[in-house]
mmJSON file of the N, C-alpha and C atoms, coordinates in Angstrom:
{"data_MODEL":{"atom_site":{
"group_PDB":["ATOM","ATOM","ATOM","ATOM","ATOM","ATOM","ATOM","ATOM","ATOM","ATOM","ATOM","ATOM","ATOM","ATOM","ATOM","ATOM","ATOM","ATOM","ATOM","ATOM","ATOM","ATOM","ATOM","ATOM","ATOM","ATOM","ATOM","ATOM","ATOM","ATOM","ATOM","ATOM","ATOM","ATOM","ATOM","ATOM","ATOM","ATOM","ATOM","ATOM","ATOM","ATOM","ATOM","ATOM","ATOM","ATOM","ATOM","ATOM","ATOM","ATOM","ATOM","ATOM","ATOM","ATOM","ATOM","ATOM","ATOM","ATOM","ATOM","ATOM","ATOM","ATOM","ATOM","ATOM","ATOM","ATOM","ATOM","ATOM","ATOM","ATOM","ATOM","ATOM","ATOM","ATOM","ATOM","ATOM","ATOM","ATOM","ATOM","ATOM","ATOM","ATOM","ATOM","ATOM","ATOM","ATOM","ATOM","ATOM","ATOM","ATOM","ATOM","ATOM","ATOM","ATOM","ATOM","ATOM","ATOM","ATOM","ATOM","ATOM","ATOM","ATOM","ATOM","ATOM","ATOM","ATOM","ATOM","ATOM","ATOM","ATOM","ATOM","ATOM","ATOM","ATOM","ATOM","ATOM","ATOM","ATOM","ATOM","ATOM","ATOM","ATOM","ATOM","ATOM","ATOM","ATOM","ATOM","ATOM","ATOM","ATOM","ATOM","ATOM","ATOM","ATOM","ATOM","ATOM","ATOM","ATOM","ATOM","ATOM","ATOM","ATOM","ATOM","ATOM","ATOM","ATOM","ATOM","ATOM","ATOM","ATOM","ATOM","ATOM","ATOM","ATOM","ATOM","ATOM","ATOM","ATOM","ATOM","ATOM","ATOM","ATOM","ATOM","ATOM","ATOM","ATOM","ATOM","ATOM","ATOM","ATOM","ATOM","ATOM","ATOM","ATOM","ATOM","ATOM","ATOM","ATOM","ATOM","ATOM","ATOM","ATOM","ATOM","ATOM","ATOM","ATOM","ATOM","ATOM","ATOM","ATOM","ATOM","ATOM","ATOM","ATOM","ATOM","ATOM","ATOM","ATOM","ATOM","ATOM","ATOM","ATOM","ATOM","ATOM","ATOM","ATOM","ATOM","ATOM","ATOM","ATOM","ATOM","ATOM","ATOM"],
"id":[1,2,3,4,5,6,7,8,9,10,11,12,13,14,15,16,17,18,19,20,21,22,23,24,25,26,27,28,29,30,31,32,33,34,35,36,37,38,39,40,41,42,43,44,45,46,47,48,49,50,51,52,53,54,55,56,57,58,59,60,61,62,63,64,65,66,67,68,69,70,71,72,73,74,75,76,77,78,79,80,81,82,83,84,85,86,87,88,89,90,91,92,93,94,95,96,97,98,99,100,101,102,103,104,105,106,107,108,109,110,111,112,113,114,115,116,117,118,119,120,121,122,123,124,125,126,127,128,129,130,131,132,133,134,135,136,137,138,139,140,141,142,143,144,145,146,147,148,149,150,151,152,153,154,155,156,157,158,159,160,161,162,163,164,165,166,167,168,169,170,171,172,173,174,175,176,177,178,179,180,181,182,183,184,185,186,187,188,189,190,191,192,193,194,195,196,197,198,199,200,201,202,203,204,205,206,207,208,209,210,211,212,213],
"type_symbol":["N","C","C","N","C","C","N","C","C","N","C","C","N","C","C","N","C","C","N","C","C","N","C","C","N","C","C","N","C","C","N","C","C","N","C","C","N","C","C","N","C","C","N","C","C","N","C","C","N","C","C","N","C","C","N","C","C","N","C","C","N","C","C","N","C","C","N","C","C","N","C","C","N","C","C","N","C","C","N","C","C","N","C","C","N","C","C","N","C","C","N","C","C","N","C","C","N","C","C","N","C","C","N","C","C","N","C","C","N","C","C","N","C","C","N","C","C","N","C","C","N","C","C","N","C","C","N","C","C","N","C","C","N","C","C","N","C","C","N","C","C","N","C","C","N","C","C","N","C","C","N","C","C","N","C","C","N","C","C","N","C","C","N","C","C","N","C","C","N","C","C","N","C","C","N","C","C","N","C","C","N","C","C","N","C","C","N","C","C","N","C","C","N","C","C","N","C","C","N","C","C","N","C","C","N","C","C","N","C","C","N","C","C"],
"label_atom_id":["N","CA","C","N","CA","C","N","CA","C","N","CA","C","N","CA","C","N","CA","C","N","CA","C","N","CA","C","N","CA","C","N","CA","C","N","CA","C","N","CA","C","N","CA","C","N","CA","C","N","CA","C","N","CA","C","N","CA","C","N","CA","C","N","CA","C","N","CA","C","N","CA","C","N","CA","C","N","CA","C","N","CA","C","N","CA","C","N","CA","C","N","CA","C","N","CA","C","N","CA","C","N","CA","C","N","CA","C","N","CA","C","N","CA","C","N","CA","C","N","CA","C","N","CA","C","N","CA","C","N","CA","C","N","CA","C","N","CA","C","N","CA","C","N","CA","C","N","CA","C","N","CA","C","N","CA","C","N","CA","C","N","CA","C","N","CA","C","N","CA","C","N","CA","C","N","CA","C","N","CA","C","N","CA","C","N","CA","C","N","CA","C","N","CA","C","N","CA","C","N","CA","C","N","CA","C","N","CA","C","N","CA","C","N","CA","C","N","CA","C","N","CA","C","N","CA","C","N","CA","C","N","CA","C","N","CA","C","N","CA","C","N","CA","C","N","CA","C"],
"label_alt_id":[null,null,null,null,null,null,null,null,null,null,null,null,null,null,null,null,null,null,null,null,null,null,null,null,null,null,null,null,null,null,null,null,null,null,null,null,null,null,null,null,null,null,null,null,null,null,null,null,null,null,null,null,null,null,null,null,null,null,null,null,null,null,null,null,null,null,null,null,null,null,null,null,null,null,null,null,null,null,null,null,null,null,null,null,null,null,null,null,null,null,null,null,null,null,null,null,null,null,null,null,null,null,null,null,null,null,null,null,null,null,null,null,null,null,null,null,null,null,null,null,null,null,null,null,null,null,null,null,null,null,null,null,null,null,null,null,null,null,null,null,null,null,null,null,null,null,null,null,null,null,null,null,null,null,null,null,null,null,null,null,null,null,null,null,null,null,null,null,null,null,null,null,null,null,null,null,null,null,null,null,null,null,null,null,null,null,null,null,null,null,null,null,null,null,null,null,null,null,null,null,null,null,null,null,null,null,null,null,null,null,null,null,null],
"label_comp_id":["UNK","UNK","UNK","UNK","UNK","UNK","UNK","UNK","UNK","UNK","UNK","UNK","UNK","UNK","UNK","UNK","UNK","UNK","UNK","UNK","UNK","UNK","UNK","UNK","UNK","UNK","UNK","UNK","UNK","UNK","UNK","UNK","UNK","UNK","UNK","UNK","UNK","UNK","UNK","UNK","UNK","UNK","UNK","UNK","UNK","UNK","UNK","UNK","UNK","UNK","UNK","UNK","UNK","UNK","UNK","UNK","UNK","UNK","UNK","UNK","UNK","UNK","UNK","UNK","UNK","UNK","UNK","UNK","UNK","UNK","UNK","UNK","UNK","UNK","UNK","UNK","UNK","UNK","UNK","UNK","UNK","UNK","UNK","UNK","UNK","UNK","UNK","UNK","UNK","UNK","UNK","UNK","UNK","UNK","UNK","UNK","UNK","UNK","UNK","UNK","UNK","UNK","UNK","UNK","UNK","UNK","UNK","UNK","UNK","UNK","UNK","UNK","UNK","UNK","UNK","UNK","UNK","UNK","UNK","UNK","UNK","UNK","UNK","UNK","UNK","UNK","UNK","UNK","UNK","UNK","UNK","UNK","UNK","UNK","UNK","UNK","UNK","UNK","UNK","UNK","UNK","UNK","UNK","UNK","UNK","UNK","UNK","UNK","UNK","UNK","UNK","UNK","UNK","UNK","UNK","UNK","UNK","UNK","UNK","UNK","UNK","UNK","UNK","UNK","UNK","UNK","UNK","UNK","UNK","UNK","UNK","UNK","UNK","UNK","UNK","UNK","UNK","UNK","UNK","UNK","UNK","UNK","UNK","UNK","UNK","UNK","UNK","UNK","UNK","UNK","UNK","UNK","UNK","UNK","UNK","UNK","UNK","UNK","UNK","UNK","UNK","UNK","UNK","UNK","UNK","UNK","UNK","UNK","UNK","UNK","UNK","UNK","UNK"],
"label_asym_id":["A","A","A","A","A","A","A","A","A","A","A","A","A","A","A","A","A","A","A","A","A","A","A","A","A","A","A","A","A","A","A","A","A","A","A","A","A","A","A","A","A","A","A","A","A","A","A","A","A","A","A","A","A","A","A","A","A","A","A","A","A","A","A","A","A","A","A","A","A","A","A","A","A","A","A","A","A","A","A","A","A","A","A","A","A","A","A","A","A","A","A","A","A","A","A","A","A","A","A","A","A","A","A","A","A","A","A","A","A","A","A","A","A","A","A","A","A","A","A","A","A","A","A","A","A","A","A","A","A","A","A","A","A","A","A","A","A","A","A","A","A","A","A","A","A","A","A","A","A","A","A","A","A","A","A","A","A","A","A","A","A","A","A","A","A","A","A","A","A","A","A","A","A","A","A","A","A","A","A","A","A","A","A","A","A","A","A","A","A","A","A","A","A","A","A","A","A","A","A","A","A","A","A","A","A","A","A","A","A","A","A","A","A"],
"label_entity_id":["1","1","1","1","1","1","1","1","1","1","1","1","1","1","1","1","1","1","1","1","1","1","1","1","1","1","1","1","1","1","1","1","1","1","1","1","1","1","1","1","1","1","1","1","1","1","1","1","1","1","1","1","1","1","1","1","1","1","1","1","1","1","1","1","1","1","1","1","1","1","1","1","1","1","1","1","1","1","1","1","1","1","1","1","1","1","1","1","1","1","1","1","1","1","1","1","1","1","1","1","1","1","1","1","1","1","1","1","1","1","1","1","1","1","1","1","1","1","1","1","1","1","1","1","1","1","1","1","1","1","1","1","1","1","1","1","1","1","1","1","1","1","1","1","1","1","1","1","1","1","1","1","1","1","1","1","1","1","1","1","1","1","1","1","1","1","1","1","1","1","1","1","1","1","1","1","1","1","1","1","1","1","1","1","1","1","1","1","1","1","1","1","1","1","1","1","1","1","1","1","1","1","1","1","1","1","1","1","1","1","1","1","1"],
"label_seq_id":[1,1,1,2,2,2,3,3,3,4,4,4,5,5,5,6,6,6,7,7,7,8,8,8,9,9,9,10,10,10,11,11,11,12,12,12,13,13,13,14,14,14,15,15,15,16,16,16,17,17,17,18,18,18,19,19,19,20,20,20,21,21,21,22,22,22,23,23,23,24,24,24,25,25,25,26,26,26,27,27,27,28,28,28,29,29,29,30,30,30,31,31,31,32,32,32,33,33,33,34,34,34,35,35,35,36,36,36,37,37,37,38,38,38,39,39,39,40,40,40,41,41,41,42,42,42,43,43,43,44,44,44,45,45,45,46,46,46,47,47,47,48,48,48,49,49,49,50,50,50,51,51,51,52,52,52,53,53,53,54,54,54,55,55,55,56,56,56,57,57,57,58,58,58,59,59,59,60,60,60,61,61,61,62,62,62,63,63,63,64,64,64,65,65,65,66,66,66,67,67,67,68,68,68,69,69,69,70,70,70,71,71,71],
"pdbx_PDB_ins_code":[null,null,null,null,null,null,null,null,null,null,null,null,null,null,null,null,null,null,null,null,null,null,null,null,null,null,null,null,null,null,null,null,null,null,null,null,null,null,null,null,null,null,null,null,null,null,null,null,null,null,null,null,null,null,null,null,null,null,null,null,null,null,null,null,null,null,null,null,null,null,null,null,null,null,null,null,null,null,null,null,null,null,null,null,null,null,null,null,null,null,null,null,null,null,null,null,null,null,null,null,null,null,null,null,null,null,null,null,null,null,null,null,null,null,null,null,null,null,null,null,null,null,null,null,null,null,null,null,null,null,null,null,null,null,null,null,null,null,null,null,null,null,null,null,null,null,null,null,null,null,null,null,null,null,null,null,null,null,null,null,null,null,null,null,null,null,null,null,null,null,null,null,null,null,null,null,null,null,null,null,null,null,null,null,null,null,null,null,null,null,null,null,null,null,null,null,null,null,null,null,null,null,null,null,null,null,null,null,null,null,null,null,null],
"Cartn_x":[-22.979,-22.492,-21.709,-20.607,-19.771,-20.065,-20.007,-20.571,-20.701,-21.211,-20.933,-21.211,-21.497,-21.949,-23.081,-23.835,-24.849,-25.243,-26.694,-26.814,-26.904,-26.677,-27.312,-28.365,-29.037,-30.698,-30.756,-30.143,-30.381,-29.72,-28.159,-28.069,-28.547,-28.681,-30.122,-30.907,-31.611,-32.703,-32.158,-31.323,-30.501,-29.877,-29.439,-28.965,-30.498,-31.501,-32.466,-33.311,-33.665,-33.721,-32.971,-31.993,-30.826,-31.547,-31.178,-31.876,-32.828,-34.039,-35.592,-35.153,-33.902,-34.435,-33.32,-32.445,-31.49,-32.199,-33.054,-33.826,-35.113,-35.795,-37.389,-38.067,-39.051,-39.851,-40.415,-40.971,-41.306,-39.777,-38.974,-37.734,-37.394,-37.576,-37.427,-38.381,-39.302,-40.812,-40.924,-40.417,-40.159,-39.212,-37.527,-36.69,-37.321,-37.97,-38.468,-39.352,-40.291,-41.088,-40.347,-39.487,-38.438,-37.955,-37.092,-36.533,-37.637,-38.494,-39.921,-40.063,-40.678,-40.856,-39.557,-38.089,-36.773,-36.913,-36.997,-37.388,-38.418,-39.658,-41.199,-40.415,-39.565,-39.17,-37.963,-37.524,-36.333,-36.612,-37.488,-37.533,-39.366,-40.33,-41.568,-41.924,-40.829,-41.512,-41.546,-40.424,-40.185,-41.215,-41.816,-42.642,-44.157,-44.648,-45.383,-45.752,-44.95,-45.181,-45.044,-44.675,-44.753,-46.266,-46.733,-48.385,-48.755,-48.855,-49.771,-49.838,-48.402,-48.481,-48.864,-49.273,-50.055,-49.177,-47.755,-46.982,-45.72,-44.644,-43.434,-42.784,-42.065,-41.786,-41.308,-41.105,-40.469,-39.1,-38.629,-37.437,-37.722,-37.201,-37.711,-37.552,-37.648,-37.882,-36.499,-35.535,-34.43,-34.387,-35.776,-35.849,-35.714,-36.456,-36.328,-35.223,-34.504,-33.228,-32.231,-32.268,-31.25,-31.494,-32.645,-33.481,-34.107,-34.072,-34.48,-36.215,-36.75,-38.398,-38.982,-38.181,-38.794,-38.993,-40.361,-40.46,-39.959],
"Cartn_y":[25.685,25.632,26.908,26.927,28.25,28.486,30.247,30.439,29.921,30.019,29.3,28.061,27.517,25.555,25.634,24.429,24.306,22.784,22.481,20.762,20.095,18.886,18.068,18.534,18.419,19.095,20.313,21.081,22.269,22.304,21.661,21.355,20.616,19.406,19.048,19.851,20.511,21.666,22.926,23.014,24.183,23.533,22.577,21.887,21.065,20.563,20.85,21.769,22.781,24.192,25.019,24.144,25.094,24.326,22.886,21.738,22.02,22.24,23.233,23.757,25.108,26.228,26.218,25.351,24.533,24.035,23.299,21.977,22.389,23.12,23.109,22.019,22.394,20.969,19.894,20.07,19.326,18.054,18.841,17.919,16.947,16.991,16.74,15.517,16.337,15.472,14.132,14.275,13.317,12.059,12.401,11.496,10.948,11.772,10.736,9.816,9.792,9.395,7.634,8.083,7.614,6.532,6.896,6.238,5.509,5.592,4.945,3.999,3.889,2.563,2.087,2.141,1.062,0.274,1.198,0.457,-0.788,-0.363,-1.452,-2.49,-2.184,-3.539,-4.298,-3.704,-4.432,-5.337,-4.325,-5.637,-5.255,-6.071,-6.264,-7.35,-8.536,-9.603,-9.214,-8.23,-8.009,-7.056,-6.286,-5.435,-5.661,-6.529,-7.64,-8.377,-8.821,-9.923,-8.277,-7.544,-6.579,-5.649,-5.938,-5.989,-6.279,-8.073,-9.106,-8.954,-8.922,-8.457,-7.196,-6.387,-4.962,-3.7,-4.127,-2.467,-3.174,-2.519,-1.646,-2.517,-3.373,-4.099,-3.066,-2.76,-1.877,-2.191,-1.833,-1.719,-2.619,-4.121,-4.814,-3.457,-4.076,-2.958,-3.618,-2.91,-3.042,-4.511,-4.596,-6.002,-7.32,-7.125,-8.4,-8.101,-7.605,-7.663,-8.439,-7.572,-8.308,-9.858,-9.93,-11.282,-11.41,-10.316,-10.239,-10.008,-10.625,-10.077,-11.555,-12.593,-13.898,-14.602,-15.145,-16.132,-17.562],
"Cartn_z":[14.425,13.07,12.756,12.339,12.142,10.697,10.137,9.075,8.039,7.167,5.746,5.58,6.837,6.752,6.571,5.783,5.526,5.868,6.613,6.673,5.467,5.53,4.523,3.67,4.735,4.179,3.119,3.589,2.927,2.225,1.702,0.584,-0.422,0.242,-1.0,-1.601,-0.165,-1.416,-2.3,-1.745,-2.937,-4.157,-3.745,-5.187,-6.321,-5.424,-6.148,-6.61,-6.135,-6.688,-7.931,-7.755,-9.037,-10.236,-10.168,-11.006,-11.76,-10.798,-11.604,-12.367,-11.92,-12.324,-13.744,-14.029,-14.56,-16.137,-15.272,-16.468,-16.219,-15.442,-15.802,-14.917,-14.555,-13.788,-14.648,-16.145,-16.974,-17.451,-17.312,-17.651,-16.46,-15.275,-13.872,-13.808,-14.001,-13.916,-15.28,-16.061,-17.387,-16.646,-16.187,-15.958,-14.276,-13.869,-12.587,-13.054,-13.986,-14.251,-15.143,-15.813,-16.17,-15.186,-14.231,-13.42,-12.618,-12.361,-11.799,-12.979,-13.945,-14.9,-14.576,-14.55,-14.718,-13.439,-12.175,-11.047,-10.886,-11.634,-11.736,-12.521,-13.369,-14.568,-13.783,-13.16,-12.658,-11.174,-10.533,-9.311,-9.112,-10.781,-10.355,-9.281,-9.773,-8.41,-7.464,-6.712,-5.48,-5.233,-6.094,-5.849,-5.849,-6.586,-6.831,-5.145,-4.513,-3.444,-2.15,-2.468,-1.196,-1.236,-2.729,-2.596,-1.758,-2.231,-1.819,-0.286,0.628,1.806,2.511,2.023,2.27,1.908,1.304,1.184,1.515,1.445,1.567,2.808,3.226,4.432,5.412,6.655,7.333,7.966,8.497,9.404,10.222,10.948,11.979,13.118,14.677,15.732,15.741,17.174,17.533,18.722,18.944,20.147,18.925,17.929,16.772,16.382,16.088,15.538,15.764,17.229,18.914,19.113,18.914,19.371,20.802,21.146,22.511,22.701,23.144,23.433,23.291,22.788,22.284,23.651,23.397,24.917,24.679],
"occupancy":[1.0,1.0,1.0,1.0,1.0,1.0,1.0,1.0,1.0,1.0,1.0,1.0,1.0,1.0,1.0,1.0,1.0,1.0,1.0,1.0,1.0,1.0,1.0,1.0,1.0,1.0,1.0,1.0,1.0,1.0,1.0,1.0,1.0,1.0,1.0,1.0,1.0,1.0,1.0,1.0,1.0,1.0,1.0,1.0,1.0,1.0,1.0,1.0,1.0,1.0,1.0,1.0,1.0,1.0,1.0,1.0,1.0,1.0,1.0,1.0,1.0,1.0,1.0,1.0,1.0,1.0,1.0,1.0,1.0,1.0,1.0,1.0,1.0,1.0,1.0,1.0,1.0,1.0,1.0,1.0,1.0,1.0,1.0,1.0,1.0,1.0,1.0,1.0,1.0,1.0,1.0,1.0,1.0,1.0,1.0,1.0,1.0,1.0,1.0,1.0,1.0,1.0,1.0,1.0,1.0,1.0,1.0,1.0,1.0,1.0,1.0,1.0,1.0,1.0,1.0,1.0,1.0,1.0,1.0,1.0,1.0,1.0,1.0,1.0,1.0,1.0,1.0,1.0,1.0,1.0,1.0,1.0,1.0,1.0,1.0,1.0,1.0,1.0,1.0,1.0,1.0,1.0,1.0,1.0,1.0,1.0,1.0,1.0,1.0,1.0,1.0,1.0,1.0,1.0,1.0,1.0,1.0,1.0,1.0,1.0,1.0,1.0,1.0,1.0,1.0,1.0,1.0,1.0,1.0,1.0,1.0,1.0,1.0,1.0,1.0,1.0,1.0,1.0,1.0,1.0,1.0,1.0,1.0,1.0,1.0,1.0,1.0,1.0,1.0,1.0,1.0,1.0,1.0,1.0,1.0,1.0,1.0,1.0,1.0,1.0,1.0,1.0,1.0,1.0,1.0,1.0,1.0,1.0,1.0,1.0,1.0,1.0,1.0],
"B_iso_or_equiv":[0.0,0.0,0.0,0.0,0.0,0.0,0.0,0.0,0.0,0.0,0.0,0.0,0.0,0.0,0.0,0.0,0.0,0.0,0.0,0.0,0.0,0.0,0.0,0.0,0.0,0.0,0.0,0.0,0.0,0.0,0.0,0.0,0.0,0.0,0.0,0.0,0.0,0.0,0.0,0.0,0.0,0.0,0.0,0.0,0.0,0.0,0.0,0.0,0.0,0.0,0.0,0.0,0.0,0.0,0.0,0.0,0.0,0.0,0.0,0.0,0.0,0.0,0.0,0.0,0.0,0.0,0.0,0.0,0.0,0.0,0.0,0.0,0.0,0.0,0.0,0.0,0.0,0.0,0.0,0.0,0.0,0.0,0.0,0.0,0.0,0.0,0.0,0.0,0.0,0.0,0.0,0.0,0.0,0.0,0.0,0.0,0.0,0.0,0.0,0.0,0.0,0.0,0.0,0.0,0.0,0.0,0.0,0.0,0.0,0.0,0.0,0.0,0.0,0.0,0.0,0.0,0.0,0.0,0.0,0.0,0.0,0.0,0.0,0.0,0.0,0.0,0.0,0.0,0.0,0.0,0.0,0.0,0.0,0.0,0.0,0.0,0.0,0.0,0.0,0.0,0.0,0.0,0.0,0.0,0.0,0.0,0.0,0.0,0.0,0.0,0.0,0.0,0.0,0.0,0.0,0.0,0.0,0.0,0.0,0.0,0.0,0.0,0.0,0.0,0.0,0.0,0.0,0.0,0.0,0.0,0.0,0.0,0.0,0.0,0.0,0.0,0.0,0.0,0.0,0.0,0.0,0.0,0.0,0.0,0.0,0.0,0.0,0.0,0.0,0.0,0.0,0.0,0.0,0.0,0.0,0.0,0.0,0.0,0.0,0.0,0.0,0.0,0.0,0.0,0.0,0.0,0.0,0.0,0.0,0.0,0.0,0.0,0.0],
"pdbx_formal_charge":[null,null,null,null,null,null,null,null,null,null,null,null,null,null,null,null,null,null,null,null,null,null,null,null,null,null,null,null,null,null,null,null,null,null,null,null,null,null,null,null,null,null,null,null,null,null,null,null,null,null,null,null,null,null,null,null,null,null,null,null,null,null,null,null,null,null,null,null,null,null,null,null,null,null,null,null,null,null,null,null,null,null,null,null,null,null,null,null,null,null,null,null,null,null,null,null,null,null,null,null,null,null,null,null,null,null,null,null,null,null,null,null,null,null,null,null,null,null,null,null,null,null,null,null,null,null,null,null,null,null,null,null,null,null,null,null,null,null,null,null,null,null,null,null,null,null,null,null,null,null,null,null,null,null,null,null,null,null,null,null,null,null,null,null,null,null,null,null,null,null,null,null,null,null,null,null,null,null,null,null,null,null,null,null,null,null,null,null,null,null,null,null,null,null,null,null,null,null,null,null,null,null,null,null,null,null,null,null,null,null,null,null,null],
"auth_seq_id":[1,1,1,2,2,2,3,3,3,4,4,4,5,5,5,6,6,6,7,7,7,8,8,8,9,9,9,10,10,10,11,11,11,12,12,12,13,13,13,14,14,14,15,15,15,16,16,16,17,17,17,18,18,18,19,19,19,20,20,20,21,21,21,22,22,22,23,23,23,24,24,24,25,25,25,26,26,26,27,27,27,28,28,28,29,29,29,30,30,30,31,31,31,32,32,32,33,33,33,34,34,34,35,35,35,36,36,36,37,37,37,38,38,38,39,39,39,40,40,40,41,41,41,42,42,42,43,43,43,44,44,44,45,45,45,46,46,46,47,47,47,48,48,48,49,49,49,50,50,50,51,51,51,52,52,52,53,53,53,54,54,54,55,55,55,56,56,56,57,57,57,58,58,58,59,59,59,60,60,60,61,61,61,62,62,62,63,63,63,64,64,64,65,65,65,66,66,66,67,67,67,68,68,68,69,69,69,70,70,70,71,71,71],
"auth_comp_id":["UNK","UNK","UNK","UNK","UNK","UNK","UNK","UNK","UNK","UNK","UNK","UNK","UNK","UNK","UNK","UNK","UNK","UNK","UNK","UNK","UNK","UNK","UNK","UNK","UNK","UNK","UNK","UNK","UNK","UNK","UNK","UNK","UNK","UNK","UNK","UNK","UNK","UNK","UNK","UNK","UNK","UNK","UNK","UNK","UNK","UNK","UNK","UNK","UNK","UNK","UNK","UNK","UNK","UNK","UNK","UNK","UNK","UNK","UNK","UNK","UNK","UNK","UNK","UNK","UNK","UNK","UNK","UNK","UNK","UNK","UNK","UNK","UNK","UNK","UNK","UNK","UNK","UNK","UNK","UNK","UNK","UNK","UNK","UNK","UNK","UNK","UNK","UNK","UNK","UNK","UNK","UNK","UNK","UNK","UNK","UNK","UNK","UNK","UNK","UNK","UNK","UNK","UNK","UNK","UNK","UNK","UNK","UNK","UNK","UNK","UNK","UNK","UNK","UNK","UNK","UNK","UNK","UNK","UNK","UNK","UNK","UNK","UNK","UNK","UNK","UNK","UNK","UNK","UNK","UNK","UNK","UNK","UNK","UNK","UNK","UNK","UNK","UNK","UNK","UNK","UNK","UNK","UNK","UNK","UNK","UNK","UNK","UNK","UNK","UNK","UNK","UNK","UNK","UNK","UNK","UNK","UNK","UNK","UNK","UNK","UNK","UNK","UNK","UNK","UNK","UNK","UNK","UNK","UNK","UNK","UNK","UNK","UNK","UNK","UNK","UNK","UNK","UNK","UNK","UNK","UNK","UNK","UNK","UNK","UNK","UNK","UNK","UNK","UNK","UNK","UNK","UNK","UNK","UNK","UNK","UNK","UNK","UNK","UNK","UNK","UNK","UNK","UNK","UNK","UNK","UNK","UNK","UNK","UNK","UNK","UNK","UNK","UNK"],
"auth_asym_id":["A","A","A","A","A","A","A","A","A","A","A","A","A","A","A","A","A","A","A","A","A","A","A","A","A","A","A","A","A","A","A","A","A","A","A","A","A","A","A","A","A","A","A","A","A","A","A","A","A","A","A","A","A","A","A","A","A","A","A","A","A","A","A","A","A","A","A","A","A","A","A","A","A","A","A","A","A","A","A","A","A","A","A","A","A","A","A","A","A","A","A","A","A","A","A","A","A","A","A","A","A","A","A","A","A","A","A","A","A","A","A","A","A","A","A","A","A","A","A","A","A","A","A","A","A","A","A","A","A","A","A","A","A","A","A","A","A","A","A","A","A","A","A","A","A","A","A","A","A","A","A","A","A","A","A","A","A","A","A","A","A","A","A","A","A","A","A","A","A","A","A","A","A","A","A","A","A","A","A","A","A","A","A","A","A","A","A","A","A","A","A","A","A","A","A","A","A","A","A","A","A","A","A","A","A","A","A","A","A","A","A","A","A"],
"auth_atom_id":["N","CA","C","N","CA","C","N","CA","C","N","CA","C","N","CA","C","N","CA","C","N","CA","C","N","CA","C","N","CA","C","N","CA","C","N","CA","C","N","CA","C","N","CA","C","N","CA","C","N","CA","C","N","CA","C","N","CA","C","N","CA","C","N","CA","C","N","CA","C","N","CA","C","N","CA","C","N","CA","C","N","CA","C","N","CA","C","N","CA","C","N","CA","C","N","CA","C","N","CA","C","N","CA","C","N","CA","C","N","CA","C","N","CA","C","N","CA","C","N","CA","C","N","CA","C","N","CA","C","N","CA","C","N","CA","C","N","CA","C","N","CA","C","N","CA","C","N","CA","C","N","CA","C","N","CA","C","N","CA","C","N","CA","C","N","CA","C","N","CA","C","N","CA","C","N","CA","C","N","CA","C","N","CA","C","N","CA","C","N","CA","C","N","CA","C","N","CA","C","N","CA","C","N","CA","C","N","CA","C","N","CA","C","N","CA","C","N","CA","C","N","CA","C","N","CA","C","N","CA","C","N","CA","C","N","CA","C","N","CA","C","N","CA","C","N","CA","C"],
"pdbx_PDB_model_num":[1,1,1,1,1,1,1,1,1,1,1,1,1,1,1,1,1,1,1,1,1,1,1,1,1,1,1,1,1,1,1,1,1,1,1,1,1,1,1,1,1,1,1,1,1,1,1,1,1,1,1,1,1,1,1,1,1,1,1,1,1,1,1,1,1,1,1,1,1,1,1,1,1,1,1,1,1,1,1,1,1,1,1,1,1,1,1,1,1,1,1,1,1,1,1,1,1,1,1,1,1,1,1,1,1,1,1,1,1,1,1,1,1,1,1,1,1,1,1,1,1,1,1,1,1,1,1,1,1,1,1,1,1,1,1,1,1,1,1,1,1,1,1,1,1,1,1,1,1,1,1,1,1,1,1,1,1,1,1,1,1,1,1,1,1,1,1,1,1,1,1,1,1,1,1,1,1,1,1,1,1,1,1,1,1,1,1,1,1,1,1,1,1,1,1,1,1,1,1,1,1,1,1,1,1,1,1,1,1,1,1,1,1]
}}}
């Protein structure tokens, strides 16, 4: 990396760091909280039936995808 570059990563955390220190963690902590209820209201069914099935669906593997592994 030649000087002055920064990854992804670490810009994220510097630009969230400023944010805090910007707005406060109570203000941070309010609109996440925020954006969490719009999410539950907008896709409860979907969230609802990924209960019932134990959680969060994953990524198929790369053999189901392909279709390869099927007998």
């Amino acid at each position: 990396m030649k000087m002055g570059e920064m990854t992804v990563r670490e810009a994220g955390r510097r630009g969230g760091l400023a944010l805090v220190q910007k707005y406060g963690r109570t203000y941070l902590s309010l609109i996440g909280r925020k954006g969490g209820k719009a999410t539950a209201r907008k896709y409860k069914d979907l969230l609802r039936e990924w209960g019932k099935r134990g959680g969060r669906p994953r990524k198929g593997r790369l053999e189901e995808t392909m279709g390869e592994g099927q007998a």
